[in-house]
ROZA-50668 format. One record per residue (C-alpha): residue in one letter; z negated, y, x negated; residue number from 1. Coordinates in steps of 0.5 Angstrom, whole numbers, plus 500, padded with zeros to 3 digits. Each point is the difference from the previous one (the first is absolute). Layout:
% residues N
   residu    pz    py    px   num
        A     Z     Y     X   NUM
...
% end
This chain:
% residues 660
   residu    pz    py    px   num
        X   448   304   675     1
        X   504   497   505     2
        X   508   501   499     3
        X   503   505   505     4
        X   505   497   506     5
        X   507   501   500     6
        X   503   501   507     7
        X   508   502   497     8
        X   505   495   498     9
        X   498   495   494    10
        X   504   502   494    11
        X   504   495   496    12
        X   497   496   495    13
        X   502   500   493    14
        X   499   493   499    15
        X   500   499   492    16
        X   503   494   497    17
        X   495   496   495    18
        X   498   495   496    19
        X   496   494   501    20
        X   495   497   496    21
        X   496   494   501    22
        X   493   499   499    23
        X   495   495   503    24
        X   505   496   505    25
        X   503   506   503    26
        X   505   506   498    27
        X   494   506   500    28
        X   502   504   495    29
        X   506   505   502    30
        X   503   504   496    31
        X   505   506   501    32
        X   501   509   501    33
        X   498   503   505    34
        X   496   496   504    35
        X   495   503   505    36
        X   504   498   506    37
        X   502   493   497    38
        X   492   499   500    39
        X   497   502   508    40
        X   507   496   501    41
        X   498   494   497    42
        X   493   500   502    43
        X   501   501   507    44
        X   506   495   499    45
        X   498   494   496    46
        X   491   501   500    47
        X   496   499   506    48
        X   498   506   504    49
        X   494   504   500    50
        X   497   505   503    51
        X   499   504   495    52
        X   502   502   493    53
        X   496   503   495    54
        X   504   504   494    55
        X   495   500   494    56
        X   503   505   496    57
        X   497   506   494    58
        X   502   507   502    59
        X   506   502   495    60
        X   503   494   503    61
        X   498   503   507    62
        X   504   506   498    63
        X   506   496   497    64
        X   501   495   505    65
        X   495   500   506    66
        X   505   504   505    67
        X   505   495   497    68
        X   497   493   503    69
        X   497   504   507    70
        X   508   502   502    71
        X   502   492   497    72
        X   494   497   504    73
        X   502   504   506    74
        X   507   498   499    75
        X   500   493   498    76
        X   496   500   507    77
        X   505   503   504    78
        X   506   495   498    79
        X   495   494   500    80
        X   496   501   507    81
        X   504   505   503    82
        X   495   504   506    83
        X   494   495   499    84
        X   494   504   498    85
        X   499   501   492    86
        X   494   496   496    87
        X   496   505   497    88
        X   501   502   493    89
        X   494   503   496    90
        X   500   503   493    91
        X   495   500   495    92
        X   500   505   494    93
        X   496   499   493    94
        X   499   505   494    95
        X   505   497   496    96
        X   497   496   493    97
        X   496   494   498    98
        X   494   504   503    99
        X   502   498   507   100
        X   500   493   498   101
        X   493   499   502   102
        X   495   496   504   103
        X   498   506   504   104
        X   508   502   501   105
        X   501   494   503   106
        X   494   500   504   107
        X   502   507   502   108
        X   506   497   502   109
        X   498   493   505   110
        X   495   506   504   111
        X   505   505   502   112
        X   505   493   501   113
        X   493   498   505   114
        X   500   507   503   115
        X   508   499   501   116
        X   498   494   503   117
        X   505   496   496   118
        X   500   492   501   119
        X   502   493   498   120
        X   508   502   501   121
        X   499   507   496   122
        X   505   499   495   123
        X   499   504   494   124
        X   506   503   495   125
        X   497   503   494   126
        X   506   506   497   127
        X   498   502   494   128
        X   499   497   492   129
        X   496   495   497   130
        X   492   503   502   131
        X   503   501   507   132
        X   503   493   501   133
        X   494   497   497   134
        X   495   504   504   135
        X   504   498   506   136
        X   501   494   500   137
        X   492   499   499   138
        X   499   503   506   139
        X   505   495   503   140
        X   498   494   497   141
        X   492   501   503   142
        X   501   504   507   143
        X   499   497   506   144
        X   501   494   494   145
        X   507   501   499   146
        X   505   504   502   147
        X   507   499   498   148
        X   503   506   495   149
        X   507   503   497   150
        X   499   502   493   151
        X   505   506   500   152
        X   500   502   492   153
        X   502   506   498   154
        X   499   501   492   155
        X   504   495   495   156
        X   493   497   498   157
        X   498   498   507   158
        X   507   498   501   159
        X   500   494   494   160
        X   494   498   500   161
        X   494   503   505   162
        X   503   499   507   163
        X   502   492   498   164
        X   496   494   500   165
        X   494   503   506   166
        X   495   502   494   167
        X   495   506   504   168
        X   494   503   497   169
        X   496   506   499   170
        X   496   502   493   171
        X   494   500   499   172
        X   496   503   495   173
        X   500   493   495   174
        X   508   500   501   175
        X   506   501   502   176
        X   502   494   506   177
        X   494   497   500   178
        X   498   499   508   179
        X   506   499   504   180
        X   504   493   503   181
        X   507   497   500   182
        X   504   503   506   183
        X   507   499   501   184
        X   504   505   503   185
        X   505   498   505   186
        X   506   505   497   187
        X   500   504   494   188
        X   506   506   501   189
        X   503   503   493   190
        X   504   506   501   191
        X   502   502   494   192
        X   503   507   502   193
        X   492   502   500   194
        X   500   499   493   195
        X   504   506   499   196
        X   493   505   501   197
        X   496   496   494   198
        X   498   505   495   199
        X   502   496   493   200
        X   494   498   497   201
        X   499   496   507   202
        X   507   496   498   203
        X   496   498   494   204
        X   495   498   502   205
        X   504   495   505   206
        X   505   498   495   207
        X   494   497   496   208
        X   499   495   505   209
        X   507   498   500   210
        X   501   500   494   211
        X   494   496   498   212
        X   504   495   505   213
        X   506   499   497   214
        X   495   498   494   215
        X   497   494   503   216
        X   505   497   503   217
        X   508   503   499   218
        X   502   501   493   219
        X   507   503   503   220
        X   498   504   505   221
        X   495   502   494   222
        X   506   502   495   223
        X   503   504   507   224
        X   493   505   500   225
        X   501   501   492   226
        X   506   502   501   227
        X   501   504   505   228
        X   494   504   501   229
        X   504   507   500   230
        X   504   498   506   231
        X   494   496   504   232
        X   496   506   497   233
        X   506   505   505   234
        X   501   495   506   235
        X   494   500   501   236
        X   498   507   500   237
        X   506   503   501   238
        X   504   495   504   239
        X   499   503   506   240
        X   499   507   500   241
        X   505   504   504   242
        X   504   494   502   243
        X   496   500   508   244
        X   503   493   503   245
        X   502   497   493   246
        X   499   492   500   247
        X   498   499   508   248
        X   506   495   500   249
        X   502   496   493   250
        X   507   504   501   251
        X   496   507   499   252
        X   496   497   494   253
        X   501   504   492   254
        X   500   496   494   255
        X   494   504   499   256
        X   496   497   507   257
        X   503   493   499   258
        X   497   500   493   259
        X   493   503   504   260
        X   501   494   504   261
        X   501   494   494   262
        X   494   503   497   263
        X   495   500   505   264
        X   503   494   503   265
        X   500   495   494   266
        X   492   502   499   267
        X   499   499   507   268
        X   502   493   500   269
        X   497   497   494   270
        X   494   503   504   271
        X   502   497   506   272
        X   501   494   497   273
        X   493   499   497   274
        X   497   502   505   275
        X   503   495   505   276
        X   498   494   494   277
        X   493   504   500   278
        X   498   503   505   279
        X   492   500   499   280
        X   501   502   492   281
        X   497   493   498   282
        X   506   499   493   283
        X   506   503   501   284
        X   499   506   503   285
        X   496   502   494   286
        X   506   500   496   287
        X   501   507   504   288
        X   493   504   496   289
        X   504   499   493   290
        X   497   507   497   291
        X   496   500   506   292
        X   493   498   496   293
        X   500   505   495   294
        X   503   505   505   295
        X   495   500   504   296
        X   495   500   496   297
        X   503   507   498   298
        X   501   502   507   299
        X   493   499   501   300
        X   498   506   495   301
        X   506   505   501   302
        X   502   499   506   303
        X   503   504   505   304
        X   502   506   494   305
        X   503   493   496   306
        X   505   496   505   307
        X   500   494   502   308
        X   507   498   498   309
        X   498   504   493   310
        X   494   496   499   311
        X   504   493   502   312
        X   506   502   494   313
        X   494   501   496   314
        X   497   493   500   315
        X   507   496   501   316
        X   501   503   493   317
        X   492   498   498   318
        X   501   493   503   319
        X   506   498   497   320
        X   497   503   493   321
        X   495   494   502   322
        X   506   495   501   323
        X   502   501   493   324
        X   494   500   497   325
        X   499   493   503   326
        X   506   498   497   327
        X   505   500   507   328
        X   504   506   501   329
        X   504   503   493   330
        X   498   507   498   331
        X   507   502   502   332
        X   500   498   507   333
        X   492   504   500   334
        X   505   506   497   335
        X   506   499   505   336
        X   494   500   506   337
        X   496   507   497   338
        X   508   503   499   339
        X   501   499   507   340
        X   495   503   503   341
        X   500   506   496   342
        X   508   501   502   343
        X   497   500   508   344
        X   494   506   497   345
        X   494   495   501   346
        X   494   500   494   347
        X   500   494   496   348
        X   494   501   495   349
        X   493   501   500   350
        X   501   506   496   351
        X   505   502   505   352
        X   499   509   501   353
        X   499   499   507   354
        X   495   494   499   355
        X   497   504   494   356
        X   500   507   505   357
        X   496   496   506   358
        X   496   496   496   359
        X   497   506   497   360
        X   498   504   508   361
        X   497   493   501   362
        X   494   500   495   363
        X   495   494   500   364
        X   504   497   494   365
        X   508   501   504   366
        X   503   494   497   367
        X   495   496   495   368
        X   502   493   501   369
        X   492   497   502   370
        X   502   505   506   371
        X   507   498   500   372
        X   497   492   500   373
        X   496   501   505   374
        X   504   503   505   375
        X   505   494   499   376
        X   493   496   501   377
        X   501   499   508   378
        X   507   499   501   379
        X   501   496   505   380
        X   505   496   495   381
        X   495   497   496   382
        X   496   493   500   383
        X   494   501   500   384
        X   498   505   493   385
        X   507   497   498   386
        X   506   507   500   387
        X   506   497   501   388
        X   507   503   498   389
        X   507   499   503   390
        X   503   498   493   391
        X   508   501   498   392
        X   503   494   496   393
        X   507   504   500   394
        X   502   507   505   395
        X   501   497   507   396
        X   496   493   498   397
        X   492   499   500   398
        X   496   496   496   399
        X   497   496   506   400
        X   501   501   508   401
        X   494   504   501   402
        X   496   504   496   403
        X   497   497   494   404
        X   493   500   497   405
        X   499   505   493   406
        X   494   501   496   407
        X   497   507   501   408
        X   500   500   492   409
        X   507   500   500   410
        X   501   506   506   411
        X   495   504   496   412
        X   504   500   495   413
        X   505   504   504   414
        X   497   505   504   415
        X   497   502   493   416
        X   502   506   497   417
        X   501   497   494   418
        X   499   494   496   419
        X   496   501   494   420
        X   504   494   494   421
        X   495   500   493   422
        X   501   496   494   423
        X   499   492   500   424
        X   493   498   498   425
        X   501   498   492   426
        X   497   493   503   427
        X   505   500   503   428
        X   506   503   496   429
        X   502   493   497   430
        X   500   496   507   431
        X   505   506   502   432
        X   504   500   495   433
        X   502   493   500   434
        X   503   501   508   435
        X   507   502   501   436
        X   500   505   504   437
        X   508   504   502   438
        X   499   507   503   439
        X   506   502   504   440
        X   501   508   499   441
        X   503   505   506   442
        X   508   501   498   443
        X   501   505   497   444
        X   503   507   504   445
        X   505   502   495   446
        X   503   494   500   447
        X   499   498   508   448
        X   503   506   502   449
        X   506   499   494   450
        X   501   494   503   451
        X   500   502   508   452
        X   506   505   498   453
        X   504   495   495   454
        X   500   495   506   455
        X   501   505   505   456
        X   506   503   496   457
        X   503   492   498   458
        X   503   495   504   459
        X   497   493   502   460
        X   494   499   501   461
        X   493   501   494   462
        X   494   497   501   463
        X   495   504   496   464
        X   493   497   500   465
        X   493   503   498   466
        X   503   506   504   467
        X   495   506   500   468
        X   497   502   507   469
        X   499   507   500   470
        X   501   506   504   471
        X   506   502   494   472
        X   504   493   501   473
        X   499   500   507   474
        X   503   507   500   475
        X   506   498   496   476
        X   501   493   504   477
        X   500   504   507   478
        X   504   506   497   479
        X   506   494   497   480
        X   500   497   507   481
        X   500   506   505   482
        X   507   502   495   483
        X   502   493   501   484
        X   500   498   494   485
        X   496   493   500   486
        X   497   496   505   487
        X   493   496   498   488
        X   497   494   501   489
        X   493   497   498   490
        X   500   492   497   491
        X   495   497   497   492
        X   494   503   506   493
        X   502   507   497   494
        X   499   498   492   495
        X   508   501   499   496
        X   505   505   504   497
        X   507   499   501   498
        X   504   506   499   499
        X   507   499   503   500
        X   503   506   497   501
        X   506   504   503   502
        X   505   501   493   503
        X   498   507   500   504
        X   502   502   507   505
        X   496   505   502   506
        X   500   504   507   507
        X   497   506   502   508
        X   494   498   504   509
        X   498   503   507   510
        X   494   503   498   511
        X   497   504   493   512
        X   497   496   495   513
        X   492   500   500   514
        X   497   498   494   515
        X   494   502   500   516
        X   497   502   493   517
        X   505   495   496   518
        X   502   504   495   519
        X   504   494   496   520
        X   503   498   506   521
        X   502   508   501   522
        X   503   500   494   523
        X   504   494   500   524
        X   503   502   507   525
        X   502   507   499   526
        X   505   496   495   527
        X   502   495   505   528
        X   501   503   505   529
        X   506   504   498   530
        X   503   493   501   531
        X   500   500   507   532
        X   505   500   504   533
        X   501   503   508   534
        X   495   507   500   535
        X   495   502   496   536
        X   493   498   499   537
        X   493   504   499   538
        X   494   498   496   539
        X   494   502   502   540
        X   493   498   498   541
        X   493   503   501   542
        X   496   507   498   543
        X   499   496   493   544
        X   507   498   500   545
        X   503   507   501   546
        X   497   503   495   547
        X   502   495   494   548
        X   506   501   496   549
        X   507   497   500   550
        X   503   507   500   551
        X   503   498   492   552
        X   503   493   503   553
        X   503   505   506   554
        X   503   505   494   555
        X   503   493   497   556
        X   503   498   507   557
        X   503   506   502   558
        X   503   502   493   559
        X   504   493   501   560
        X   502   503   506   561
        X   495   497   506   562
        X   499   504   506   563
        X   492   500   500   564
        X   497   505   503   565
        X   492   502   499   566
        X   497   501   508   567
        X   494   504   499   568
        X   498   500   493   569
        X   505   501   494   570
        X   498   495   495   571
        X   496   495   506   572
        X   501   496   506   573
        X   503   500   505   574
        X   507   498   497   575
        X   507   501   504   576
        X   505   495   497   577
        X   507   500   503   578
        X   502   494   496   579
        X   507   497   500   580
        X   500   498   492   581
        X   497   501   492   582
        X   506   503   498   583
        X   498   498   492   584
        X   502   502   495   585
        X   495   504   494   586
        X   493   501   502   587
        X   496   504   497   588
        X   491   499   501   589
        X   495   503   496   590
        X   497   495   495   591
        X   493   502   502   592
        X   499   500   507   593
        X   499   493   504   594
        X   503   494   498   595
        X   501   499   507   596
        X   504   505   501   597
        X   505   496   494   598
        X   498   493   503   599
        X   503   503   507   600
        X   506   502   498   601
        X   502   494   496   602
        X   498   495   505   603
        X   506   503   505   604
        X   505   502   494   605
        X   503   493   501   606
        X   503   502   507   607
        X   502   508   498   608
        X   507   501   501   609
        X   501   501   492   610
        X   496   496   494   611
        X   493   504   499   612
        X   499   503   493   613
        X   492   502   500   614
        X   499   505   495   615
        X   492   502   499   616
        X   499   506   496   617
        X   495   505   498   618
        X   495   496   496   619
        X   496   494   499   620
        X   501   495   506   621
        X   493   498   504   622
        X   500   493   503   623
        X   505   497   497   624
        X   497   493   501   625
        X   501   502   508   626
        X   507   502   498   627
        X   500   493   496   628
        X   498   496   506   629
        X   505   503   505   630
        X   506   498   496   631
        X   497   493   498   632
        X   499   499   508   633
        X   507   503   501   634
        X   503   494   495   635
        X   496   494   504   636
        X   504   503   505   637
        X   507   500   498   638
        X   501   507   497   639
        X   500   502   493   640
        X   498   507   497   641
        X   502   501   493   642
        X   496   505   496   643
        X   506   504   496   644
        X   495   504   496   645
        X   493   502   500   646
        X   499   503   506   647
        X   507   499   504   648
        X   502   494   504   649
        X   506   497   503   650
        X   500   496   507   651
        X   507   498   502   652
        X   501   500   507   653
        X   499   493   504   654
        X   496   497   504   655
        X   493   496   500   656
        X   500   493   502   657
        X   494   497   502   658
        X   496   495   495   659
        X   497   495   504   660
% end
């Protein structure tokens, strides 16, 4: 349809102050809020004119914004030729989904384009994620032989990776991609405010990309998504609801809408970079299908119910399992790597529930590896019958600058449900002996999440080594930093973290404290936070967590004159702690219940305002060893704990001090 003449006085422009990016020689990636009118002026303003614009669009975007660009086409009109007759501006709006992403869409779209009679200077700007982009710009790049197009991406996904790098394409039967042709858009406009209507599991699926990013190319930028995924997690989603012109200007920006900016940004140049090096995908650009191989490979079995950002996490795990296999990458990076992604809500295995659920509708084998290996068969990666994977020697550095070959037998053993390991052949025992073969053990919890807490709570700086990655320490670790009581760093491509501790200054932190169903971290942290100082704290977790016990730790607390109150269930999470101190003194416990609940208590009694008596009473201690390591560790740590009788310790008040 053709936009309505406006015969009143033009309205102002609300002009946003943006960031540039270079891509390809020229500064066409733009970045800032509120950008609908910025778009129609610098397209009138900056690219050659055209008779006619062709809005590609899918329905829910029509509705949200459709209005919004017509007005801003006709203002930005009226400002650039005041009185001259408008260029035509036609809308074109699909059904939503990858189903639109097809020959018979495309063709449906060049014939209404011929009806409209468009020509050579139609120039068209596809409004939307990455199957409108992609489909888009295919209909440009082939349309009276190309005509120029504006990618307007409206989605986190499109944003950081689709819209750059001129890749358009519909599906096929065979694959996901398979026809299309390079065609470089000549701007590509990233207005942040949009993300504020993103349904969350669509933040995932973008932040997949971003994240796999960062682990090929920026190991800082890598450390700043691993730590920072609730606050990313709120900028994006939240960060511009209610705040109507926040962010057209650098001076009206949030800390929030900045930390938007930094994210998308920082992904979009490296893509911007590699692109610009490897325009055509012949080496370097490669590098940007890291866990794309597997990825798509699984997409091409559960997609559209399976997202692509869902399935890309999935195989950046997979792929890195492979690294490591091959001797490249360390077992703790593989772990730092699946930790990330999971704190961002994205699958990282194959026994993932929302594989394992669409698995299942789909039939036919679902993800049994030969169907698996077959799909990764025509990738448009591999030489030949050769699969190539991007392979990473650390995070933020690959093995190679392009995709490197893998035998298939190697990517099977990690699209299996499992690996079967059988006793060696007795001709074969005597050989086997004679090798020396060091096996490396994941850390253990217990003590990963002692030591976490030690260093948390001492001064200077603890290197710990052989740290467990799991959701529990993961907890711990952002629980101890959102109170400000340590900061991280990774050495040694993530073998060893740096925990530079804070001496047992804890602050109440802005939000409550999530901890999912970390039962060890709960208990620890019920004791701890008692210790902070500025407001009180709220330990909160999932269903699981809420209805696991710390009611008799709580009884300990309180009887020693903490303020704790219990949110919901007596007994159970959610917690209320005012903080302010341990007052100390004579503790009493009940010796039959969970030795963390013991270990909790003498872990914080250094810093209570009166030397600790612990007296355990009622009956035969449980879990003594676990009682036995805690002290031990408090000891490495510059605190000693004497044992006055057989159930009843002392500590006295002081302060840990940080092995190296």
């Amino acid at each position: 349809m053709a936009a309505a003449s406006n015969a009143s006085a033009p309205r102002a422009l609300r002009l946003a102050e943006v960031e540039r990016i270079p891509v390809l020689g020229t500064e066409s990636i733009v970045c800032g809020f509120h950008l609908a009118d910025y778009i129609w002026a610098d397209i009138f303003g900056t690219l050659a004119a055209s008779s006619t614009y062709v809005l590609v669009t899918d329905s829910n975007l029509a509705r949200l914004y459709g209005d919004v660009h017509r007005e801003a086409f006709a203002a930005a009109w009226a400002h650039h030729r005041p009185g001259a007759g408008a260029p035509r501006l036609l809308v074109r709006v699909l059904e939503p989904g990858e189903a639109s992403k097809s020959r018979d869409v495309k063709a449906a779209i060049e014939d209404w384009m011929l009806a409209e009679r468009c020509t050579r200077d139609t120039l068209v700007v596809a409004l939307g994620g990455g199957v409108i982009g992609d489909l888009a710009g295919f209909v440009a790049a082939t349309f009276m032989r190309g005509v120029p197009f504006v990618q307007v991406p409206t989605s986190l996904l499109a944003m950081v990776d689709s819209s750059i790098g001129g890749k358009t394409a519909v599906d096929t039967p065979a694959g996901k991609n398979l026809v299309g042709a390079f065609w470089q858009p000549q701007r590509i406009f990233m207005d942040m405010a949009v993300l504020s209507t993103l349904p969350e599991r669509e933040f995932s699926n973008g932040m997949a990309e971003v994240i796999k990013t960062a682990a090929i190319w920026d190991a800082d930028e890598f450390g700043v998504l691993e730590a920072s995924a609730a606050a990313v997690r709120a900028a994006v989603l939240e960060g511009q609801r209610g705040q109507g012109d926040a962010g057209l200007t650098r001076a009206t920006r949030s800390p929030a809408q900045e930390l938007l900016l930094r994210v998308i940004a920082a992904s979009a140049r490296v893509k911007a970079h590699v692109v610009t090096h490897d325009e055509r995908e012949t080496g370097l650009r490669g590098l940007l299908n890291f866990g794309h191989t597997i990825g798509h490979a699984i997409e091409n079995v559960l997609a559209p119910q399976v997202l692509h950002g869902e399935c890309v996490a999935v195989g950046c795990v997979l792929e890195a399992e492979v690294a490591s296999r091959l001797g490249h990458l360390s077992a703790a990076s593989v772990s730092r790597l699946a930790r990330c992604l999971r704190a961002y809500g994205l699958p990282t295995a194959m026994d993932d529930p929302l594989l394992k659920r669409h698995a299942g509708d789909k039939g036919l084998g679902g993800l049994r590896p030969e169907r698996l290996m077959r799909a990764m068969g025509v990738d448009k990666k591999n030489v030949g019958s050769q699969k190539r994977l991007v392979l990473l020697r650390r995070l933020g550095e690959t093995v190679e600058l392009r995709p490197t070959p893998v035998d298939d037998a190697v990517i099977e053993e990690y699209v299996s449900a499992g690996v079967h390991v059988g006793p060696v052949p007795a001709a074969g025992a005597t050989a086997a002996a004679a090798e020396t073969v060091v096996v490396t053990p994941p850390g253990s919890k217990s003590i990963s999440n002692r030591a976490l807490l030690l260093a948390a709570l001492g001064a200077g700086d603890c290197r710990i080594r052989n740290l467990l990655h799991s959701d529990d320490t993961q907890v711990m670790l952002a629980a101890l930093q959102a109170m400000g009581g340590c900061s991280v760093a990774w050495e040694d491509d993530g073998d060893t973290l740096v925990v530079s501790g804070g001496g047992g200054r804890l602050q109440a932190p802005g939000d409550e404290l999530y901890l999912g169903n970390a039962g060890t971290a709960a208990r620890f942290l019920a004791a701890a936070t008692n210790l902070v100082s500025g407001g009180a704290t709220v330990l909160t977790g999932n269903a699981r967590m809420r209805q696991r016990p710390v009611g008799p730790l709580v009884d300990a607390l309180r009887a020693n004159g903490c303020a704790i109150e219990f949110c919901e269930s007596e007994g159970s999470l959610p917690l209320r702690i005012a903080g302010g101190g341990l007052p100390g003194g004579h503790v009493q416990l009940a010796a039959s219940i969970s030795s963390q609940y013991v270990s909790a208590i003498l872990l914080c009694a250094p810093y209570a305002q009166a030397p600790v008596r612990l007296e355990l009473v009622g009956g035969k201690v449980i879990s003594q060893p676990y009682i036995d390591m805690t002290i031990a560790m408090m000891a490495q740590f510059g605190c000693r704990v004497e044992r006055v009788a057989e159930n009843e310790y002392l500590v006295p008040t002081g302060a840990y001090a940080n092995p190296a």
